[in-house]
C-alpha positions in Angstrom: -27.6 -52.4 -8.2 -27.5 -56.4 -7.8 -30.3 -57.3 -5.6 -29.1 -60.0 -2.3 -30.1 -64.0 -4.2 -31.2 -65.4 -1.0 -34.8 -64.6 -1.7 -34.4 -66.5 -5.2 -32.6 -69.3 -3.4 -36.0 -70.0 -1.9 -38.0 -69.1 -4.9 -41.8 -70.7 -4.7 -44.5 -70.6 -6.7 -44.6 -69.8 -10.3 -43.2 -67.4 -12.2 -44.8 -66.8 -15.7 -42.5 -66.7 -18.5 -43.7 -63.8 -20.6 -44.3 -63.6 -24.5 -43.4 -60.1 -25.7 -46.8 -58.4 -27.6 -46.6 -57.3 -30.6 -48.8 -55.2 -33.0 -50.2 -56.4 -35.7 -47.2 -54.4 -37.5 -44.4 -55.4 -35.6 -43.9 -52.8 -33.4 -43.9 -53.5 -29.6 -47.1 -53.6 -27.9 -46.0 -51.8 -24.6 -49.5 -51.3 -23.6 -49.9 -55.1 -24.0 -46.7 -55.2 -21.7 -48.6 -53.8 -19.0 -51.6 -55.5 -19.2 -50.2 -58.9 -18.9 -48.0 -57.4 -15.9 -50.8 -56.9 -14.0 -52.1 -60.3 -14.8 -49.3 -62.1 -13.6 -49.9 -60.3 -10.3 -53.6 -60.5 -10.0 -53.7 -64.0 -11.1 -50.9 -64.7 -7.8 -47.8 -65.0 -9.7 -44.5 -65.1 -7.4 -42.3 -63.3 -10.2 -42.3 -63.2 -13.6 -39.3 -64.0 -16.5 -39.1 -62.2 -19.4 -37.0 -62.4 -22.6 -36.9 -66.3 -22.7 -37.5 -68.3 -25.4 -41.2 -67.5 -24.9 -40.1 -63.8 -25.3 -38.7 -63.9 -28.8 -36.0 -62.2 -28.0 -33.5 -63.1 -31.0 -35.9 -61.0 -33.1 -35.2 -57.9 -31.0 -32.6 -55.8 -31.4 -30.4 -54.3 -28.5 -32.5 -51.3 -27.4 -35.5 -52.9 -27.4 -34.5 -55.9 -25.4 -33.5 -53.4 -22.5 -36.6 -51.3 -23.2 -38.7 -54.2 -23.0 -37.1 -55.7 -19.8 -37.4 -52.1 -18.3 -41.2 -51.8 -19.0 -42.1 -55.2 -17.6 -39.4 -53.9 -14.7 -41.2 -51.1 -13.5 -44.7 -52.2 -14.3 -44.0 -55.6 -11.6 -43.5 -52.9 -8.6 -42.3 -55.6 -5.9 -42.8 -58.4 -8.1 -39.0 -60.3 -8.8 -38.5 -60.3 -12.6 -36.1 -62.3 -14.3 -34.9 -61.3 -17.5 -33.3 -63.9 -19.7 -29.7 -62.6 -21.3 -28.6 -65.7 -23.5 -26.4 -64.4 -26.3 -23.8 -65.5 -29.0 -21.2 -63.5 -27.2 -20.7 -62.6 -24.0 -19.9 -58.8 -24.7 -24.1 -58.4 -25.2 -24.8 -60.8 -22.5 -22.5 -58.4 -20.4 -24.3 -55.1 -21.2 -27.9 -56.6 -21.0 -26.9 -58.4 -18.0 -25.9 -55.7 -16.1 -28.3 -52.9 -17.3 -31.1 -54.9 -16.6 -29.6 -55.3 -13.0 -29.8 -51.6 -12.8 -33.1 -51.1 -13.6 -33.9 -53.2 -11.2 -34.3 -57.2 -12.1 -33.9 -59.7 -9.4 -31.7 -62.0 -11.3 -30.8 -63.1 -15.0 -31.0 -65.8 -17.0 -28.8 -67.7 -18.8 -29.2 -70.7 -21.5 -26.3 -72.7 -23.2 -25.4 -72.3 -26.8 -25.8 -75.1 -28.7 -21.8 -75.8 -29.7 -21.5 -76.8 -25.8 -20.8 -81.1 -25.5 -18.8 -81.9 -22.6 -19.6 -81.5 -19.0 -16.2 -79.6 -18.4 -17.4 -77.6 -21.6 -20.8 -76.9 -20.3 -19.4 -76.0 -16.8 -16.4 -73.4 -18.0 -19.2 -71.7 -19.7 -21.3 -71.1 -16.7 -18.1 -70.6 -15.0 -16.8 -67.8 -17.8 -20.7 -66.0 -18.5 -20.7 -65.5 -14.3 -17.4 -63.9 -14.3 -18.4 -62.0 -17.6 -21.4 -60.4 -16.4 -20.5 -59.9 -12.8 -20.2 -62.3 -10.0 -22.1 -60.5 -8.0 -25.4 -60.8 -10.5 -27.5 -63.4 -9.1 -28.4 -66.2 -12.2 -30.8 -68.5 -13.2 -29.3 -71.6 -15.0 -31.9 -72.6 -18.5 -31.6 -76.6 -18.7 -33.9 -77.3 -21.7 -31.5 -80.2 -24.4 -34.8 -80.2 -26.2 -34.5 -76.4 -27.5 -30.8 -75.7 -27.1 -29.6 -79.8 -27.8 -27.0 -79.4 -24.6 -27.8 -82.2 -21.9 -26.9 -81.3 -18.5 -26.5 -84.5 -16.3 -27.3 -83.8 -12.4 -23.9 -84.2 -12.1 -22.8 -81.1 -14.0 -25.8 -79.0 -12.6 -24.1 -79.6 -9.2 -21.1 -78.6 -10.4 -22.2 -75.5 -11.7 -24.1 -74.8 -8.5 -20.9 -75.4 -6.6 -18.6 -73.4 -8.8 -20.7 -70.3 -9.1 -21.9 -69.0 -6.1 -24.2 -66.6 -7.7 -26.6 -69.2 -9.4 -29.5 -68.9 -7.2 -31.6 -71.1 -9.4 -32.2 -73.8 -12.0 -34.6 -73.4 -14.8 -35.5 -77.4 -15.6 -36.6 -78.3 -18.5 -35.0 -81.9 -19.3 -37.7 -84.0 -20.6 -38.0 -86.8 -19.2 -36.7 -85.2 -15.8 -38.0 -86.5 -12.8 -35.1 -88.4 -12.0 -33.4 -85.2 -12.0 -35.1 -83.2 -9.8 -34.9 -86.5 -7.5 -31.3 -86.2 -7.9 -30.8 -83.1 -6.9 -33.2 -82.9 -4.1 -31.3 -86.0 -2.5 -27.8 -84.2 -2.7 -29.3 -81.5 -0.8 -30.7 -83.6 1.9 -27.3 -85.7 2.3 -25.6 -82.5 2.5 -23.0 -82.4 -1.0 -25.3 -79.7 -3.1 -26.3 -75.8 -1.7 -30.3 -75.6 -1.8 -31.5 -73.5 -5.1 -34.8 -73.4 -6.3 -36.1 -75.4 -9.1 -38.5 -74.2 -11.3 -40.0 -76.3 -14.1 -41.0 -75.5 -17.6 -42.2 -77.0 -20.8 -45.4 -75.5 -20.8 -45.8 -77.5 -17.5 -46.7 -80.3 -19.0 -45.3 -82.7 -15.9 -45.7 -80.1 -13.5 -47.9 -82.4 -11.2 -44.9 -85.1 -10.8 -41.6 -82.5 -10.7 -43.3 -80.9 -7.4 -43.8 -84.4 -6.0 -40.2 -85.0 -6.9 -39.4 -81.6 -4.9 -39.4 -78.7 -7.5 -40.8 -75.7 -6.0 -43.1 -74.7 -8.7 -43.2 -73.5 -12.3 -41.5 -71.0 -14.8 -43.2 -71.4 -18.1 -45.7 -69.7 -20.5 -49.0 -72.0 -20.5 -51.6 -69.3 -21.2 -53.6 -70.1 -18.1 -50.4 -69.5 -15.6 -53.8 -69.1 -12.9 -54.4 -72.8 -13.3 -50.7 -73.5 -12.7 -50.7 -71.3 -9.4 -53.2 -72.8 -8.1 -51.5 -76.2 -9.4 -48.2 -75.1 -7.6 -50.7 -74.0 -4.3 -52.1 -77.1 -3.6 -49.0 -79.3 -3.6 -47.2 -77.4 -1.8 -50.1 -78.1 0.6 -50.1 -81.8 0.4 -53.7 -81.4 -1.3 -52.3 -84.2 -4.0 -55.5 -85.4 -5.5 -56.7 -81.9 -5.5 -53.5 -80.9 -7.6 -54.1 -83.9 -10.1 -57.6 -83.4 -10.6 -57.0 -79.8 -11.8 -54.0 -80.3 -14.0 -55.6 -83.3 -15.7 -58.4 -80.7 -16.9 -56.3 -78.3 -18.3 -54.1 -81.2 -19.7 -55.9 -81.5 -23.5 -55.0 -77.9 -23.9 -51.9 -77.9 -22.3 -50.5 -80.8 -24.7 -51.9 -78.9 -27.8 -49.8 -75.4 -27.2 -46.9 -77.6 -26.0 -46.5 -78.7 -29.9 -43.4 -77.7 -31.4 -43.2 -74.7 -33.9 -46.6 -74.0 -33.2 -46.8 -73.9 -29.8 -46.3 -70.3 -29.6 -48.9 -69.5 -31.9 -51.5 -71.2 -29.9 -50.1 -69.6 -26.4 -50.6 -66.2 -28.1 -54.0 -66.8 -29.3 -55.2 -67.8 -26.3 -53.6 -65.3 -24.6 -55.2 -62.7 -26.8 -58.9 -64.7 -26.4 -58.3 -64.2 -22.5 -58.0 -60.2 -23.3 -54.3 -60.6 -21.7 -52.8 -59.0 -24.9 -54.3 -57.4 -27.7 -52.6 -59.2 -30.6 -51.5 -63.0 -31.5 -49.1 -60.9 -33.5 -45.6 -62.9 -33.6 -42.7 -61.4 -35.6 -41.0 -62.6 -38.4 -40.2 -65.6 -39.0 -43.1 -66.8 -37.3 -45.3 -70.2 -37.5 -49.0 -69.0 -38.2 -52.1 -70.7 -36.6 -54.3 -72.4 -39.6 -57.8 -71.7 -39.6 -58.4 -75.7 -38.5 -55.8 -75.2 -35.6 -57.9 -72.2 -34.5 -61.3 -74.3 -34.4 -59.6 -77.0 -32.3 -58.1 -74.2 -29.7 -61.5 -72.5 -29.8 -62.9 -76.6 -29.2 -60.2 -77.0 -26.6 -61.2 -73.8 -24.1 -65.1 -74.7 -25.1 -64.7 -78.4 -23.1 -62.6 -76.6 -20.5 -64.7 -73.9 -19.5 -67.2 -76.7 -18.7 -64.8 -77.8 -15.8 -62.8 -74.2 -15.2 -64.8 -70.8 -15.7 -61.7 -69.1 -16.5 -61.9 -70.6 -20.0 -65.2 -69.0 -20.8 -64.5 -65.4 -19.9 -63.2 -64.9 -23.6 -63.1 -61.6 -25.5 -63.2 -61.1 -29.2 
């Protein structure tokens, strides 16, 4: 059944947006799954979204989507999983939607399609994907025009806050989008906007600035989501240098898996160095690592561990 959204209203923290393992053959690496489940946890993850962008989830097929989602579901225990739902049509966004519900997920999620313009377009698709998968299924709202090419002004992420009581949350993603966030925050405070979290993305690559500008943590797949908790931790504390100083460490690394194309290659590989998952293994078509891109990763976690000892406990 649909879970109450106020806890999501309030979302903190980070939630870690999960790449789907793989074998080296393909098949799902459920075992991989699990692992990386109890990372998320350990390392002090608030939550964790699965089936994003991050997830692959175009090269899945239905059953395995809802298999997946179910795995990472029931390995989380008490830990809120989001499970992205984007789809061509809402008849699959429906059944994913709603059976992920069931087994247990605190809340979908739910990007744009790329034919979407107009502001009153954008907002009668929220408006029609809410009333297709349930208005009582609590929803996550993906804002990122650099993937999906639709730009969401503040104003049209206000209106599709107002208009759909069951969007407990934005996903942003707007680069640049400081100004956004400011806006946003500012409607609250004066009153014309409902309070929703905002969670940040794109690898985190301004996550120091959005929580400044009042986002309330991150929800993206950097594969040290540790460093971002503890990112997240101490500006939510006011500890603003101390915030800085560790994201400006990590931030050679971060820029490098940020890269288009590539970028998941790198997150995987590192991932897979960290003994999260077993396999780098993407599925086809995939963007391979070059043997060159691989000595400048291995370059890039050699500097860090100098400054963070979580970059030297490698494996493999």
């Amino acid at each position: 059944m649909p879970l109450d959204p106020a806890p999501l209203n309030d979302a903190k923290g980070v939630f870690p947006i999960a790449p789907t393992p793989f074998h080296p053959d393909g098949r799902v690496d459920y075992d991989s799954i699990d692992r990386m489940t109890d990372f998320y946890g350990e390392c002090g993850g608030n939550g964790m979204t699965v089936l994003g962008v991050l997830g692959e989830a175009p090269k899945l097929d239905g059953a395995e989507a809802l298999e997946i989602a179910r795995r990472f579901i029931r390995r989380a225990g008490s830990l809120p999983v989001i499970v992205g739902v984007s789809a061509p049509g809402f008849a699959a966004m429906r059944s994913l939607a709603q059976a992920s519900m069931e087994a247990g997920a605190a809340a979908v999620m739910i990007a744009p399609p790329n034919t979407l313009r107009t502001d009153d377009q954008i907002a009668g698709y929220y408006r029609q994907a809410a009333e297709a998968i349930g208005e009582d299924i609590p929803f996550v709202i993906q804002d990122y025009p650099l993937n999906f090419t639709v730009v969401m002004s503040p104003g049209v992420v206000r209106r599709i806050i107002t208009e759909n009581p069951s969007c407990v949350m934005l996903k942003h993603e707007d680069w640049p989008g400081l100004e956004k966030i400011s806006a946003l925050r500012r409607w609250e405070a004066e009153g014309s906007l409902r309070h929703v979290s905002i969670l940040c993305g794109n690898g985190g690559l301004f996550l120091d600035f959005e929580t400044e500008r009042g986002a309330d943590g991150a929800m993206t797949g950097y594969a040290f989501p540790d460093m971002l908790v503890d990112v997240v931790r101490h500006a939510l504390a006011g500890e603003r240098d101390a915030a800085h100083d560790l994201f400006d460490v990590h931030l050679p690394l971060l820029r490098y898996e940020q890269q288009p194309g590539v970028g998941l290659a790198v997150r995987k590989y590192v991932m897979m160095r960290r003994g999260i998952i077993a396999s780098d293994t993407q599925r086809k078509p995939a963007a391979a690592m070059s043997a060159t891109a691989r000595s400048e990763v291995e370059y890039l976690l050699a500097r860090l561990a100098k400054r963070d000892p979580r970059a030297g406990k490698l494996v493999g």
